[in-house]
Structures are given as C-alpha cells and as structure tokens.
N, C-alpha and C positions, 0 to 999 in steps of 0.2 A: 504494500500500500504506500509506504514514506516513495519508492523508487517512483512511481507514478505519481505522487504529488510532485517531487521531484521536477521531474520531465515535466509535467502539463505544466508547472509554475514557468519553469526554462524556456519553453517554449510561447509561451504569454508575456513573458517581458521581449522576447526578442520578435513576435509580432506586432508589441505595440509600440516599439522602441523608434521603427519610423516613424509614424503618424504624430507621438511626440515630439518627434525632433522638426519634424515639420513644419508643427501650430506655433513654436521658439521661433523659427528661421521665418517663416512669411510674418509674423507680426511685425519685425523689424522689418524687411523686405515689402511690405504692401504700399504702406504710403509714397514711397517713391515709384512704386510700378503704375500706379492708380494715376499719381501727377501727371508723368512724363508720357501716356498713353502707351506704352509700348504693347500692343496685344500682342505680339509674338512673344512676350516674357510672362504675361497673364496667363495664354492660352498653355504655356507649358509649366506653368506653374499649376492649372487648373489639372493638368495630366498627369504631372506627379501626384496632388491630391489623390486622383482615381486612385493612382498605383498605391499607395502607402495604405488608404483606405479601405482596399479589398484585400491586400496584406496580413490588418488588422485583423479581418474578419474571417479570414482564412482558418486564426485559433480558434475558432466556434467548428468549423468541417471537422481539422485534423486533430482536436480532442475525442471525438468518439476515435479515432484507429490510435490514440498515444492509449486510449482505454483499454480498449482490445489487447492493443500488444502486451501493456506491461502490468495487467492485473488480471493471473487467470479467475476469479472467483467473481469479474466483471463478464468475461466471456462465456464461463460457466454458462452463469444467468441470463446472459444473452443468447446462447444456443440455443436454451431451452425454451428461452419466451417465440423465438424461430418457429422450432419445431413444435410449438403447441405443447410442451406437454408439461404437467404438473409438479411439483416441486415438492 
C-alpha cells in the first residue's frame, strides 16, 4: 500500500508540476504580451496552456493502471467486480 501511495503521490506532483510553473511564468509574462499585441506569443502561449493542462489531467487516467500495477489486493477486487462474481 505505502509503495502505491508512493508512486500515485510521485506521479501527481510531476503532472502538476507544469501547469504550476506555468500560472508563475504567464502572470509575469501577460501584461507585456497583452500590451504589445503580439498574437503569435499569445496564441503559443495559449498552446502550451493546452499542453500543461491535459498533462495535469493525464494523473486522473494513469492513476487507475499506477492502481492496478502496484497494489494486488486493488486488482484482486477489481477482477472480481469484472467478472461479476461475489466476494
């Protein structure tokens, strides 16, 4: 169980680790893009957003298989809820 907190923790600071470092860097970075019109710096700016953002969200997918992998008595219970059958 601790090795699977472990991991699922590991793996949630290092997907939200962009998205944070991103809302620090465009706060500083907005006002000047916003002034000088540059949309080729906004619109790529708005693209990383995407990227860092489904990054983030990515830890929501690949926590059910860090579950799977590293806690049998998670998979146990999940085979069985599969296969319908009673516990």
């Amino acid at each position: 169980m601790t090795k699977m907190l472990v991991i699922c923790t590991t793996f949630f600071l290092l997907a939200t680790a962009p998205i944070s470092t991103y809302f620090v860097v465009e706060s500083y970075l907005r006002p000047g893009y916003e002034e000088s019109g540059n949309y080729l710096a906004l619109a790529k700016r708005d693209l990383i957003w995407a990227a860092c953002y489904l990054f983030g969200l990515s830890n929501y997918c690949v926590n059910f298989y860090l579950y799977t992998a590293t806690n049998d008595r998670f998979y146990k219970e999940f085979k069985a809820l599969i296969h319908c059958q009673p516990r």
